[in-house]
N, C-alpha and C positions, 0 to 999 in steps of 0.2 A: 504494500500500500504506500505510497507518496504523500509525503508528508506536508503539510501547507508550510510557507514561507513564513517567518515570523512578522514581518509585513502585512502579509494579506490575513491571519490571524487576528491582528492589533486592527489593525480597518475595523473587521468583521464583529469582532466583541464591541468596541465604539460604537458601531452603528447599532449593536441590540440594543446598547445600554440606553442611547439615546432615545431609541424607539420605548424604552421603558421608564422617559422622563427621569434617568438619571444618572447627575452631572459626573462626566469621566473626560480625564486629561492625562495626555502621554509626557510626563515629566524629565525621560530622560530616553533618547531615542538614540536603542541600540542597531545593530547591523541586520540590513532587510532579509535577508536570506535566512541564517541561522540564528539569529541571538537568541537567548532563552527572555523569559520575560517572567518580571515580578507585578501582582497587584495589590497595592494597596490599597484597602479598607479605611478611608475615615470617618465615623461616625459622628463627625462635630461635636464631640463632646471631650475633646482634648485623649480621646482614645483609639486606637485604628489597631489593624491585620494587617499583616505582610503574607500574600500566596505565594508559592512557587510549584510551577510544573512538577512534578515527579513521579519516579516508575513503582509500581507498587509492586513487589519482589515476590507474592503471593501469586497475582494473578498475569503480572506482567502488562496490566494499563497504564495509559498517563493518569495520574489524578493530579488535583490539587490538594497540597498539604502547608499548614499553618509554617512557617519559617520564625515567625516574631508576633505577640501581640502586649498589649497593654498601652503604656503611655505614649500618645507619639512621636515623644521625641526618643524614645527608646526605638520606636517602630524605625524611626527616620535613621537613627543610628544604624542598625542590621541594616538598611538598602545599601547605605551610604557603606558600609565593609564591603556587603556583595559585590559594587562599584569598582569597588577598588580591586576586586580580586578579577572583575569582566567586565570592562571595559563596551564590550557588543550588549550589554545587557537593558532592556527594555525596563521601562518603569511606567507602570500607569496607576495616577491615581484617583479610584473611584472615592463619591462623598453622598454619603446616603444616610442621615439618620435614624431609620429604620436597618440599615445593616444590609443590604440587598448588593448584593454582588453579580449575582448571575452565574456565576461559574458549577456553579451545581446542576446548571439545565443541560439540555441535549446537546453537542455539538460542540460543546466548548471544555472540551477535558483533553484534546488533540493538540 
């Protein structure tokens, strides 16, 4: 199976979120081909989620798995390491008070 571009991925999520009236920005834009890609959750309430892709060793899916949460300047610290250790690395960050991410729905675990 052919794997979507980390480009056409970061499009494709942006355009759900938007379709689900909620606010998401690509804060740090990594390499269109391969980069891996982190999202951030902020909950406006000085609290957020850090996602990161990963292989789940059981079944051998992509999932999404917690990387950092709680305060967000803790949160902002873990991206800002990830950063530095990948350079191609995608950042997007969604802002939802209710917590709504989307990454949990159909289509968006690849």
């Amino acid at each position: 199976m052919a794997r979507l571009s980390a480009r056409f991925w970061v499009d494709a999520y942006l355009t759900r979120l938007r379709g689900a009236d909620i606010p998401a920005f690509v804060v740090a834009h990594g390499d269109d081909t391969g980069g891996a890609v982190l999202v951030k959750l902020n909950t406006l309430d000085g609290k957020g989620v850090v996602f990161q892709r990963s292989i789940d060793l059981m079944s051998g899916a992509r999932v999404w798995m917690t990387l950092a949460e709680g305060a967000e300047a803790e949160v902002d610290a873990a991206i800002a390491r990830q950063r530095g250790y990948d350079p191609d690395l995608w950042v997007i960050e969604v802002e939802d008070r209710e917590g709504r991410h989307l990454l949990d729905q159909d289509g968006l675990g690849g």
